[in-house]
Backbone bond lengths (Angstrom), bond angles and torsions (degrees), N, CA, C in turn:
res aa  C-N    CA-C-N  psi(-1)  N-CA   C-N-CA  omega(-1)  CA-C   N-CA-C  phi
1 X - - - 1.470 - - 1.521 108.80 -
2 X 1.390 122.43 105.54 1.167 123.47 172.93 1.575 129.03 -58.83
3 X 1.316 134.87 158.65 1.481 130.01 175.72 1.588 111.07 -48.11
4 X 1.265 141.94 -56.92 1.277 143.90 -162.11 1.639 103.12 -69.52
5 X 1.256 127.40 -33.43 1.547 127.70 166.83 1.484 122.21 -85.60
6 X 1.537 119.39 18.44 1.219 103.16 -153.52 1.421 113.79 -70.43
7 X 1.528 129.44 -154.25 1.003 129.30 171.52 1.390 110.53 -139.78
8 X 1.280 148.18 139.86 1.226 155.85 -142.34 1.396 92.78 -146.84
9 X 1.804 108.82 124.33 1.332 136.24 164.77 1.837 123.16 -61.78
10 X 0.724 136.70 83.78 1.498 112.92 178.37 1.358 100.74 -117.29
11 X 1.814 95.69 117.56 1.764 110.02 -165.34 1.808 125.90 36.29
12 X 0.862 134.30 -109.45 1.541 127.80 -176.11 2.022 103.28 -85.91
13 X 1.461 113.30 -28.04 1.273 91.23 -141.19 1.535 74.67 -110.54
14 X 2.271 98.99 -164.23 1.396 100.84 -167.14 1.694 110.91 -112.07
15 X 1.447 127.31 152.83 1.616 98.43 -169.27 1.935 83.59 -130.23
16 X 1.099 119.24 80.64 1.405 131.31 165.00 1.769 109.64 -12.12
17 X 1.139 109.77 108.99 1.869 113.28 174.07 1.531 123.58 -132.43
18 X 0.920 127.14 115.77 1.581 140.40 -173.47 2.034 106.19 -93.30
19 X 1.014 120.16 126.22 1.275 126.76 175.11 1.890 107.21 -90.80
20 X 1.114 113.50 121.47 1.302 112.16 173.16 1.346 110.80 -97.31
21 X 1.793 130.12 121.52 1.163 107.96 -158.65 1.634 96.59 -100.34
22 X 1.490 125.48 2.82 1.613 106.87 -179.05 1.255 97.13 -99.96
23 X 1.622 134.43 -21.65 1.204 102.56 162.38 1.046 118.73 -114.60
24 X 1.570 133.14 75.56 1.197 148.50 -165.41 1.241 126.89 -11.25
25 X 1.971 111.74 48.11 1.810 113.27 -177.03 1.235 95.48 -122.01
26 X 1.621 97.92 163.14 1.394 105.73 165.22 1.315 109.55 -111.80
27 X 1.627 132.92 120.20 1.245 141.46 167.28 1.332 118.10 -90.68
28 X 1.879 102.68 140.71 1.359 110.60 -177.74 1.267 115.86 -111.38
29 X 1.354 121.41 172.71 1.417 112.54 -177.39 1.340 91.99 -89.95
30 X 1.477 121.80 153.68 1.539 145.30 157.95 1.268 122.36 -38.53
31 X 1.980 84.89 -72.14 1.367 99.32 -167.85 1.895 113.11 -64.44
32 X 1.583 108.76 -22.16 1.868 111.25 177.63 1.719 100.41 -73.46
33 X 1.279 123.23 -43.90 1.011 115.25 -167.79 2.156 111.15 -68.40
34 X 1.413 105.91 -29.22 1.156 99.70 -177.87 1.744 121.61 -89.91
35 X 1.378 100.06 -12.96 1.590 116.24 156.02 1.604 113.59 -55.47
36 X 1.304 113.76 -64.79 1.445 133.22 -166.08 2.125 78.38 -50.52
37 X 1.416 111.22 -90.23 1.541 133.72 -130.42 1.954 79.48 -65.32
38 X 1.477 147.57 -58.50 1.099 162.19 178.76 1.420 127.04 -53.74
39 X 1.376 96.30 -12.25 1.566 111.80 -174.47 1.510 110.39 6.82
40 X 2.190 112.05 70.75 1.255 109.32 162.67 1.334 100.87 -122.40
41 X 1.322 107.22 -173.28 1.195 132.59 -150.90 1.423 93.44 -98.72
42 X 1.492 114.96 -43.54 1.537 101.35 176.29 1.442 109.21 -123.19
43 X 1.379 114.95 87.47 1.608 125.92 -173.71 1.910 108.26 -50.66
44 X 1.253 81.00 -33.73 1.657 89.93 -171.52 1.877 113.61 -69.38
45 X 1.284 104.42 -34.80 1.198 115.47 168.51 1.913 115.79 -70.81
46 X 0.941 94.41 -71.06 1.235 97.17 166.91 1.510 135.61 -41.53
47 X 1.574 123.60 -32.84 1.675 138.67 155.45 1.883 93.86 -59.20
48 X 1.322 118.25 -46.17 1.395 106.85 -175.09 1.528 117.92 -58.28
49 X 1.748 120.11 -55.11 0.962 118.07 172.43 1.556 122.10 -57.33
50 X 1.581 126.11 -32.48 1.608 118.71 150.43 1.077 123.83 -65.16
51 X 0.648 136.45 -73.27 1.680 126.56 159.78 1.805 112.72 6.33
52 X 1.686 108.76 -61.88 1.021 111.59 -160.99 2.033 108.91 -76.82
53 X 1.345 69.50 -4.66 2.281 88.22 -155.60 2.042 71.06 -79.14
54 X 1.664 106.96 -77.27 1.895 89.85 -167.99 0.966 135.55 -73.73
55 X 1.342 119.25 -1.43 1.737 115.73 130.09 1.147 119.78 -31.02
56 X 1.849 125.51 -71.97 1.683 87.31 -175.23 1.655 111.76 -89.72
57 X 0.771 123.46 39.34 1.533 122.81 167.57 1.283 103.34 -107.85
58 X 1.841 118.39 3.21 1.643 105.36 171.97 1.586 109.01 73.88
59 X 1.150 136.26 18.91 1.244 128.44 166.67 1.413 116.74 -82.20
60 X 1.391 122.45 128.16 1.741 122.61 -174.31 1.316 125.62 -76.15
61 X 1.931 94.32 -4.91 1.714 111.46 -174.68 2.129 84.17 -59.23
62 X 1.697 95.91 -63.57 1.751 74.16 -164.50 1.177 120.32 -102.57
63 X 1.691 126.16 49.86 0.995 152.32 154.77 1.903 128.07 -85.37
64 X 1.421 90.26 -44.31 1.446 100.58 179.94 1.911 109.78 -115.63
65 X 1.812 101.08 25.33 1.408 92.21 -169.32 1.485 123.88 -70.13
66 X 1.270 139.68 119.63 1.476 133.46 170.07 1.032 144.70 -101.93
67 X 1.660 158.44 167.04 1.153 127.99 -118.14 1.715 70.70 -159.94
68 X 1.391 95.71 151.67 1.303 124.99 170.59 1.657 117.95 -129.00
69 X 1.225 142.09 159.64 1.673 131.17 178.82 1.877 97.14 -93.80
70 X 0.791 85.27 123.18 1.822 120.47 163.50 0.974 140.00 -102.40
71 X 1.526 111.40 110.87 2.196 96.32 -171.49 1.639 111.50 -66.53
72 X 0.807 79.09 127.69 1.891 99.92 -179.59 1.483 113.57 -72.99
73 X 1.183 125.43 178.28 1.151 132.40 -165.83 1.596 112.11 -78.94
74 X 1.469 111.70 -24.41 1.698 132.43 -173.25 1.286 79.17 -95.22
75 X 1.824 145.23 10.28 1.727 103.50 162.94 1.935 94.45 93.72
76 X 1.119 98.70 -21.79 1.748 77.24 -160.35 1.873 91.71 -113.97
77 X 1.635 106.46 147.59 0.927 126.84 -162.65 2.085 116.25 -81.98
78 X 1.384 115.68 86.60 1.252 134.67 -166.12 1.432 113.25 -101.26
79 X 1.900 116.40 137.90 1.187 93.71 167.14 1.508 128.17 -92.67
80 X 1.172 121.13 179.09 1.454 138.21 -150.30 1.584 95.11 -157.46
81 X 1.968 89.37 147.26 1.290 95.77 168.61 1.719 114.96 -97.85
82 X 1.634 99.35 138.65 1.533 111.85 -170.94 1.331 110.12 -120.59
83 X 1.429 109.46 155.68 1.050 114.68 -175.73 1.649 114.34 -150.56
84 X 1.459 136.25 156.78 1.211 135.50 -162.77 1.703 114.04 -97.01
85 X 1.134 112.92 177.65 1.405 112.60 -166.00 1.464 115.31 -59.28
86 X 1.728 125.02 -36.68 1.218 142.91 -173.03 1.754 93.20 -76.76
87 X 1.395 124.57 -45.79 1.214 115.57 -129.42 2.374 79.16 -91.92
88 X 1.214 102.95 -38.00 1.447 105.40 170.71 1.536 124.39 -67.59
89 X 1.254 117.16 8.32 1.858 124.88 179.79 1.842 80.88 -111.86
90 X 1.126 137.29 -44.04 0.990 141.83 171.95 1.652 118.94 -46.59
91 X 1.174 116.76 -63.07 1.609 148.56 154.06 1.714 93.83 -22.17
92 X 1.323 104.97 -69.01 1.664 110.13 -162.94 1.445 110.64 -76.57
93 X 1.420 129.57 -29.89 1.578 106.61 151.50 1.620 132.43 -38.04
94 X 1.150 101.43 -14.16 1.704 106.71 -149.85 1.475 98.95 -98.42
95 X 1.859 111.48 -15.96 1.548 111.16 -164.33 1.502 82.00 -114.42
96 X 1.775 90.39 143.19 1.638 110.67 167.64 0.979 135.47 -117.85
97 X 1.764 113.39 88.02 1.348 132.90 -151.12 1.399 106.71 -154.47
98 X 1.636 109.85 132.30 1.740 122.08 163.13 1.194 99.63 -17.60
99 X 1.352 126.15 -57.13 1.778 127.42 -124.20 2.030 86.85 -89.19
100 X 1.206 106.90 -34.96 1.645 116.16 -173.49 2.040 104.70 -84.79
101 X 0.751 120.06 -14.64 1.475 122.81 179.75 1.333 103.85 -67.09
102 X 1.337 135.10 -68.96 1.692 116.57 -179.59 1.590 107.39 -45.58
103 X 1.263 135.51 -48.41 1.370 136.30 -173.54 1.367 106.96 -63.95
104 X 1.426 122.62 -26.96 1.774 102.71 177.46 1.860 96.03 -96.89
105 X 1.253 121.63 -1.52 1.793 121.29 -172.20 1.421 85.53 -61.94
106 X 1.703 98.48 -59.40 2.235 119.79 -159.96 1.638 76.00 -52.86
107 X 1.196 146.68 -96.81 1.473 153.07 -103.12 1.997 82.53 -81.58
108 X 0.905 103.57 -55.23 1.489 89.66 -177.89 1.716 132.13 -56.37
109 X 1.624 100.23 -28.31 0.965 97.78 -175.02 1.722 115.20 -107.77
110 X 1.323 123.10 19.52 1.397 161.78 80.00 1.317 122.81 11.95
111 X 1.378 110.88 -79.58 1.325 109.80 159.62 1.829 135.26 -48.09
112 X 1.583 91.59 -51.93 1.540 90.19 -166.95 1.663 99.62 -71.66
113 X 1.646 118.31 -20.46 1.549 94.66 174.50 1.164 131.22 -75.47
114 X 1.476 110.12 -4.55 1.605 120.67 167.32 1.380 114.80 -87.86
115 X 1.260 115.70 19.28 1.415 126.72 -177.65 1.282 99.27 -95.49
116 X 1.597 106.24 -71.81 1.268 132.74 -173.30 2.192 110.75 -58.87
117 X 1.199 95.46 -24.21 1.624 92.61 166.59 1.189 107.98 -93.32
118 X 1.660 135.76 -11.81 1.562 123.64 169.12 1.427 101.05 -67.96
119 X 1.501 132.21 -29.67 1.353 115.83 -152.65 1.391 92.10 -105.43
120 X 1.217 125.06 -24.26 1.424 124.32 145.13 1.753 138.11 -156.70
121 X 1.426 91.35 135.79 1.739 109.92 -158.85 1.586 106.63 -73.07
122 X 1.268 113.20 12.93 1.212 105.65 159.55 1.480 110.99 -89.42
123 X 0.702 129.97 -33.43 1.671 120.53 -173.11 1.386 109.39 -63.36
124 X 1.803 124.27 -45.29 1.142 126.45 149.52 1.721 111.11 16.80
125 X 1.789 95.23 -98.71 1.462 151.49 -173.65 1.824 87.87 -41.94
126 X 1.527 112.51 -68.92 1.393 93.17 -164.03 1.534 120.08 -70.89
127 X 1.726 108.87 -17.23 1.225 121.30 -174.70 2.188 117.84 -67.37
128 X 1.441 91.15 -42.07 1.461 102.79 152.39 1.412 134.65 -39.68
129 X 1.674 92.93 -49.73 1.428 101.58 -171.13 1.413 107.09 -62.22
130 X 1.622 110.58 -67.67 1.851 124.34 163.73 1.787 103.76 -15.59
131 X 1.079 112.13 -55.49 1.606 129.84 -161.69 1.875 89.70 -55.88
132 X 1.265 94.56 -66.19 1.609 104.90 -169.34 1.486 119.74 -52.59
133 X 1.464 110.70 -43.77 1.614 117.37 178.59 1.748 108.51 -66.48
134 X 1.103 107.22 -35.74 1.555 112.16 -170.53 1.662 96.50 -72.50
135 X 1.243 134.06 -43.54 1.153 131.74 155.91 1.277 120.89 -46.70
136 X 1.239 134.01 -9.70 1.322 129.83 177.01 1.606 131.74 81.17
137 X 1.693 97.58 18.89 1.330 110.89 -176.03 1.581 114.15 -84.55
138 X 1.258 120.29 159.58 1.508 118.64 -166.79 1.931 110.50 -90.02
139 X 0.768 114.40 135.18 1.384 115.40 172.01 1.400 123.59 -15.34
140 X 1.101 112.02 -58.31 2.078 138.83 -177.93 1.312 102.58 -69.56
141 X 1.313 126.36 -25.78 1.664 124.86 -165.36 1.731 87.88 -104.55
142 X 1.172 126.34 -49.68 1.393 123.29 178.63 1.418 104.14 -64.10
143 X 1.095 163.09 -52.95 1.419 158.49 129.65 1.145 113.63 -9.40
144 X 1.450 147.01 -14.22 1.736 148.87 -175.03 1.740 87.32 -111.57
145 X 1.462 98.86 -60.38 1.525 80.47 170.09 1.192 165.25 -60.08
146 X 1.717 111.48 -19.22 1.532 129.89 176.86 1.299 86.02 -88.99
147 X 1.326 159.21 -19.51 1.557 168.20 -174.21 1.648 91.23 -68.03
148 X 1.874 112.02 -62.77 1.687 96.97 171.89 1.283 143.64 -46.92
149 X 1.532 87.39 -22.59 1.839 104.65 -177.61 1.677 95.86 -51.54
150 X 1.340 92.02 -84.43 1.400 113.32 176.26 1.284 126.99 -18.15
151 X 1.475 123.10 -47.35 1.068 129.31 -166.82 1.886 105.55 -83.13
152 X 1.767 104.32 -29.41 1.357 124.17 -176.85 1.703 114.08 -57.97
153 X 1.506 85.34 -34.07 1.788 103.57 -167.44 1.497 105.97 -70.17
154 X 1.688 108.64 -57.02 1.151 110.63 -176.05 1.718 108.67 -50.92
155 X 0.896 128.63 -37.69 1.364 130.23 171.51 1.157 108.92 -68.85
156 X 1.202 144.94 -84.56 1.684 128.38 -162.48 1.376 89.86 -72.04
157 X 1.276 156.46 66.37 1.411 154.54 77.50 1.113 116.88 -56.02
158 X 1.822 131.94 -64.42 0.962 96.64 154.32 1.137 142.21 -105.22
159 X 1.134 140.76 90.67 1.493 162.82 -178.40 1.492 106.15 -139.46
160 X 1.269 103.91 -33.48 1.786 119.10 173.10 1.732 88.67 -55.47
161 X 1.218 110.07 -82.06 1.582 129.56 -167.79 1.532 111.09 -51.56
162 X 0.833 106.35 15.85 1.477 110.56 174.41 1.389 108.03 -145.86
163 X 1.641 130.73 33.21 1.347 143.66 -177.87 1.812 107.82 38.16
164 X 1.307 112.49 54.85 1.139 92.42 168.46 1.923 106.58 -106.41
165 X 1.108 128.60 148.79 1.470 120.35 -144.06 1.895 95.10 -110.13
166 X 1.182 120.85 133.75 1.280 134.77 -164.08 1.924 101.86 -65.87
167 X 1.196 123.44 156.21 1.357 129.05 -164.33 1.531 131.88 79.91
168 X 1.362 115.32 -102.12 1.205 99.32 154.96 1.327 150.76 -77.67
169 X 1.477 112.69 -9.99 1.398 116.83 164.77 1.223 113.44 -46.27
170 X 1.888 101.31 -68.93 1.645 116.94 -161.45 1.166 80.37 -57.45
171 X 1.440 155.35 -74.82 1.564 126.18 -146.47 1.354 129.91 -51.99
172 X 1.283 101.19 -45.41 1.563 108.09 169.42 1.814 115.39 -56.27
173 X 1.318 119.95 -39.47 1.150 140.57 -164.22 2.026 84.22 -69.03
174 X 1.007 101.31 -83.92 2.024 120.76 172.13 1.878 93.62 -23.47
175 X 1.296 127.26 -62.11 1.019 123.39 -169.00 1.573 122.12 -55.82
176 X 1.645 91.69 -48.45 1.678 95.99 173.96 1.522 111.50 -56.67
177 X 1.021 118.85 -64.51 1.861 132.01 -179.35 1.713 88.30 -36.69
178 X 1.456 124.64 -70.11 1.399 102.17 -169.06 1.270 136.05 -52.51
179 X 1.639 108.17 -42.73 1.560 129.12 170.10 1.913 104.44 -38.57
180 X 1.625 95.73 -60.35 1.873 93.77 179.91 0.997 137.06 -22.95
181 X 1.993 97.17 -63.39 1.320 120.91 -170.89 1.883 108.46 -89.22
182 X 1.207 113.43 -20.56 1.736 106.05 -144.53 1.763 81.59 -123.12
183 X 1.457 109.19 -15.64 1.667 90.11 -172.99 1.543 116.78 64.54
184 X 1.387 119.59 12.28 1.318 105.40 158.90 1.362 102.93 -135.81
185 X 1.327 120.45 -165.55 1.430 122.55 175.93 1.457 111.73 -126.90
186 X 1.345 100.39 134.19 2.201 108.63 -161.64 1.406 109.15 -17.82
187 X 1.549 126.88 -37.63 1.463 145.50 -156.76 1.467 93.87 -68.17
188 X 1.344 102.85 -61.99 1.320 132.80 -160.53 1.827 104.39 -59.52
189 X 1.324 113.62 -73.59 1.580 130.53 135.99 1.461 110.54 11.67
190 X 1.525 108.54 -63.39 1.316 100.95 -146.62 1.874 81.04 -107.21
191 X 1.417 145.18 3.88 0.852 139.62 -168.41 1.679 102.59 -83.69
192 X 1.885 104.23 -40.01 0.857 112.74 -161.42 1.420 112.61 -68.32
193 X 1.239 122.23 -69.06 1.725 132.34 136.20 1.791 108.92 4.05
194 X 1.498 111.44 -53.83 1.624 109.74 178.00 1.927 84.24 77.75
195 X 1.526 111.54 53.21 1.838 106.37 161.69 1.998 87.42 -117.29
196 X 1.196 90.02 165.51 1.213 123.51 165.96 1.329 107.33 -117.26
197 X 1.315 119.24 -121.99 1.779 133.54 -166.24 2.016 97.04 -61.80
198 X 1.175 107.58 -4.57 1.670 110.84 -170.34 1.581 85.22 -59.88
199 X 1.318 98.16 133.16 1.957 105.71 141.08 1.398 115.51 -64.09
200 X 1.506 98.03 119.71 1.411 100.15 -177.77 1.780 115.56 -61.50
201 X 1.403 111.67 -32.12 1.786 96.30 173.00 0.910 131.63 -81.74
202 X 1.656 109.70 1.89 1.651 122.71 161.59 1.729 114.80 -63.12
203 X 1.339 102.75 -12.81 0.969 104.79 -156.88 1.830 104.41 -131.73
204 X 1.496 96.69 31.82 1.938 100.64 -176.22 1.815 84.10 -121.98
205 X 1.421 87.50 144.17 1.720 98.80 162.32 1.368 111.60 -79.99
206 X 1.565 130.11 167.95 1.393 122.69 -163.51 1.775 120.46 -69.91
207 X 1.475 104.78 -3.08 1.286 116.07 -174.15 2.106 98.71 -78.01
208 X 1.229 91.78 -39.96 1.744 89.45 -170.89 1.507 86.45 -77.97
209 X 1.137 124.56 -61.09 1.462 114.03 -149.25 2.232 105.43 -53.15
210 X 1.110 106.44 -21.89 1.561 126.29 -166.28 1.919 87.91 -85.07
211 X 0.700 142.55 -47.37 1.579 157.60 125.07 1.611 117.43 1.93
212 X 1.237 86.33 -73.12 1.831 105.59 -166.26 1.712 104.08 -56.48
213 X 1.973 93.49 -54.90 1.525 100.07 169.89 1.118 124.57 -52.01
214 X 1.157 121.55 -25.92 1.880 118.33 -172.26 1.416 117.76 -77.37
215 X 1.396 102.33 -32.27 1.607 144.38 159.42 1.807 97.64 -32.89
216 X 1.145 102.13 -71.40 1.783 117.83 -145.82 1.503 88.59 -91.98
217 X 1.190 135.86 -60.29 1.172 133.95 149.35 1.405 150.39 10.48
218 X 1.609 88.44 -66.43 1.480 130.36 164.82 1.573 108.79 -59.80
219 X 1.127 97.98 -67.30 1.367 115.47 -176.24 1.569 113.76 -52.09
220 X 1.088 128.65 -31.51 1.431 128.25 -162.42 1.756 98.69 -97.85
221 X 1.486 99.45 -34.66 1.866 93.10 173.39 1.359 108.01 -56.89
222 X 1.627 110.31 -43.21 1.941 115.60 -157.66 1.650 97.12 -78.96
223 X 1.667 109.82 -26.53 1.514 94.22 176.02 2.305 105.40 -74.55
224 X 1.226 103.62 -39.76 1.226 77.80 -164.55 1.727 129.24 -83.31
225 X 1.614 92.86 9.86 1.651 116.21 176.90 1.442 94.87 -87.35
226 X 1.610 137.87 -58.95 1.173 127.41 -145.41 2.165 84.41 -98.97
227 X 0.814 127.18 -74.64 1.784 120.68 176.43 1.406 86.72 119.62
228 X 1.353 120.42 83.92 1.443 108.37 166.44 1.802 109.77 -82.34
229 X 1.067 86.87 151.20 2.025 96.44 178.00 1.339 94.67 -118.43
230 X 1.233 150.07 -38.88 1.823 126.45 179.17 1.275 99.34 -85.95
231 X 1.807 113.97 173.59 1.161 126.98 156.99 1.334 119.91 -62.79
232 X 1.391 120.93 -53.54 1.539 120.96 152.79 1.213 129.77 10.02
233 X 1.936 95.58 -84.45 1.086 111.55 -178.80 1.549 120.20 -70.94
234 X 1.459 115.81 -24.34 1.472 110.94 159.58 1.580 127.48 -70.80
235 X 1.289 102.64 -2.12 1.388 114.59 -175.81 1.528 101.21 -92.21
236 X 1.538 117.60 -28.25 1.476 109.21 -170.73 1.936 111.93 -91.16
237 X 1.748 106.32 -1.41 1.496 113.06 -154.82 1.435 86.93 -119.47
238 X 1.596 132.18 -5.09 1.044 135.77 134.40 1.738 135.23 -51.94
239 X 1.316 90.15 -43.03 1.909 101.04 175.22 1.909 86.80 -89.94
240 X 1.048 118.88 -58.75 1.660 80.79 171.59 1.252 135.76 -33.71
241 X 1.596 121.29 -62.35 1.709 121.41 -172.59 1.391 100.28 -55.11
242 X 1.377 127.34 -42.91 1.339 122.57 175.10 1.397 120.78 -29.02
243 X 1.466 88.44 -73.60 1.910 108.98 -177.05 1.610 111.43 -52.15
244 X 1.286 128.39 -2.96 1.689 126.53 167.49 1.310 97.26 -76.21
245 X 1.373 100.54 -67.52 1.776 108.46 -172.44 1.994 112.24 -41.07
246 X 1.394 102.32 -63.02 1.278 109.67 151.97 1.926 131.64 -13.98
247 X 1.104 107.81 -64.92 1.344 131.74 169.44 1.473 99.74 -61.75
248 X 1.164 129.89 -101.99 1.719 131.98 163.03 1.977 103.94 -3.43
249 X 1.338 119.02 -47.13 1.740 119.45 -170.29 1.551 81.46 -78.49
250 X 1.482 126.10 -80.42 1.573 99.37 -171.35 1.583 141.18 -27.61
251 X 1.259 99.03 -49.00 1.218 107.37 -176.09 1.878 122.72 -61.26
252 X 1.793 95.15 -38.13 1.396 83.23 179.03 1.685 110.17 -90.95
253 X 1.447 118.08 -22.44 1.559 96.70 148.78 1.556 137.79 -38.26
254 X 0.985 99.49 -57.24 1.991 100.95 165.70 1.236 110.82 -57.85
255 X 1.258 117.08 -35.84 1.822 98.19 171.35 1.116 119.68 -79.09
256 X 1.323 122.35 -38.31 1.693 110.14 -178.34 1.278 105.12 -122.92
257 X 1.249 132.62 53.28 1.307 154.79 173.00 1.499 114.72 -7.98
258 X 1.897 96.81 68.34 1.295 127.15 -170.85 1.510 105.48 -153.15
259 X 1.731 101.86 118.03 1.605 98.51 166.84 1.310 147.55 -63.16
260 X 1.307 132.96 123.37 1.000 106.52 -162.08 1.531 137.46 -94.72
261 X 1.372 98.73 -8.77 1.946 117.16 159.10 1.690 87.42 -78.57
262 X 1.425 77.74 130.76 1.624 107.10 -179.70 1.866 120.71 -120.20
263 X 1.097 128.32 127.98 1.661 107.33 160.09 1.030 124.89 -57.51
264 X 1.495 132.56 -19.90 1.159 126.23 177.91 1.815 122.94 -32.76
265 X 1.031 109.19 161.89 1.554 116.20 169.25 1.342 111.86 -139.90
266 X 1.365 116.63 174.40 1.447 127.57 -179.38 1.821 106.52 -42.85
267 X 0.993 108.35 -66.67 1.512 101.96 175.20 1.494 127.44 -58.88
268 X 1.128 115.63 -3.65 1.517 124.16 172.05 1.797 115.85 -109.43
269 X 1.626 123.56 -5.35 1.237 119.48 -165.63 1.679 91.75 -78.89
270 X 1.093 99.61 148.22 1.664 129.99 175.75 1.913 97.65 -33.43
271 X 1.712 84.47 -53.22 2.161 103.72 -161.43 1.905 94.20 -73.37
272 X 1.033 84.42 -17.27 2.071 77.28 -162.76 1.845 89.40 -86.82
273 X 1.727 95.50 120.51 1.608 100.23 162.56 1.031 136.17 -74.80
């Protein structure tokens, strides 16, 4: 069973998941997830009658729901309604069941800490940090890393100020800067690594991440010296900041005649215990 078909355990039973690799989600089936959390007898019936309930409550979960083919229980490959990681935490508010109560406790209490970091961004910062140690990251590598934040911000600030529009811009924008410096493209990046939903700088040793910054960095001086007004042109002052960082990766390859995009991942960096 390959990665893109896998199958995902939840407690005794099976919850059918397909990996989409161009748009980097993993979709679940409906009808497994509302079996598992509903424990009925006819899951399929039962997704119908919700379905029909957030319809009129105007919800787009079962407005815009779509279906992918799924091997079925007879072996043979059927479609099913699917849905994505956001749109299934969504899904499980809606069911009223023991088995769904820890999942709306986490989502609630989820929420209010993104409350409490809008009103202040320090908690953010320390909440990361907690995040990072429990992961098993080393002090010095968590310190290079909240440094990316920083360096990330100053850039999509300005990229803001220069109308570039959040989602797909910045990705495309993120992509060029990587291509510059790293010679691959984020996709590509994260193929190599073998991440999916991973943050890719969760997953750079301190040499890329020291890299990436010079990258993003770069880029935000040359945008706010030259003032691009198209996307274009932010698209081309992007593969510039790249190409510094770029220059800087050659050079210390020729000196210590060691690459410096690595497969490694978080569990393999030198700093990560």
């Amino acid at each position: 069973m390959d990665k893109e078909t896998a199958i995902k355990l939840f407690e005794d039973k099976r919850v059918r998941v397909l990996w989409d690799e161009d748009l980097e989600k993993w979709f679940f089936s409906i009808i497994d997830v509302v079996g598992v959390l509903s424990e009925s007898d006819n899951p399929r019936k039962y997704w119908s009658v919700l379905k029909t309930r957030l319809k009129a409550e105007g919800s787009q979960l079962a407005t815009n729901c779509s279906q992918l083919k799924m091997k079925a229980e007879d072996g043979k490959m059927r479609l099913t309604d699917i849905a994505d990681t956001e749109e299934i935490l969504r899904l499980i508010q809606s069911i009223p069941s023991p088995k769904a109560e820890p999942f709306k406790m986490w989502l609630a209490k989820v929420g209010s800490e993104r409350i409490e970091e809008t009103a202040d961004p320090e908690l953010a910062i320390e909440r990361a940090l907690e995040t990072y140690l429990r992961k098993g990251y080393s002090k010095e590598w968590i310190d290079q890393r909240i440094k990316t934040i920083e360096v990330r911000k100053e850039l999509t600030d300005e990229w803001d100020s220069r109308g570039v529009q959040k989602g797909v811009e910045y990705a495309i924008l993120t992509d060029e800067i990587t291509k510059a410096w790293a010679g691959l493209s984020t996709k590509e990046y994260k193929n190599l690594k073998g991440l999916k939903k991973e943050n890719l700088r969760d997953n750079m040793t301190n040499l890329e991440l020291v890299l990436n910054m010079l990258a993003e960095a770069s880029t935000t001086e040359i945008s706010k010296e030259k003032q691009p007004d198209t996307f274009e042109e932010n698209k081309i002052v992007a593969q510039q900041g790249g190409l510094v960082a770029n220059a800087a990766k050659k050079q210390l390859e020729e000196t210590t005649g060691k690459k410096v995009v690595t497969v490694k991942t978080a569990k393999e960096i030198d700093k990560v215990k």
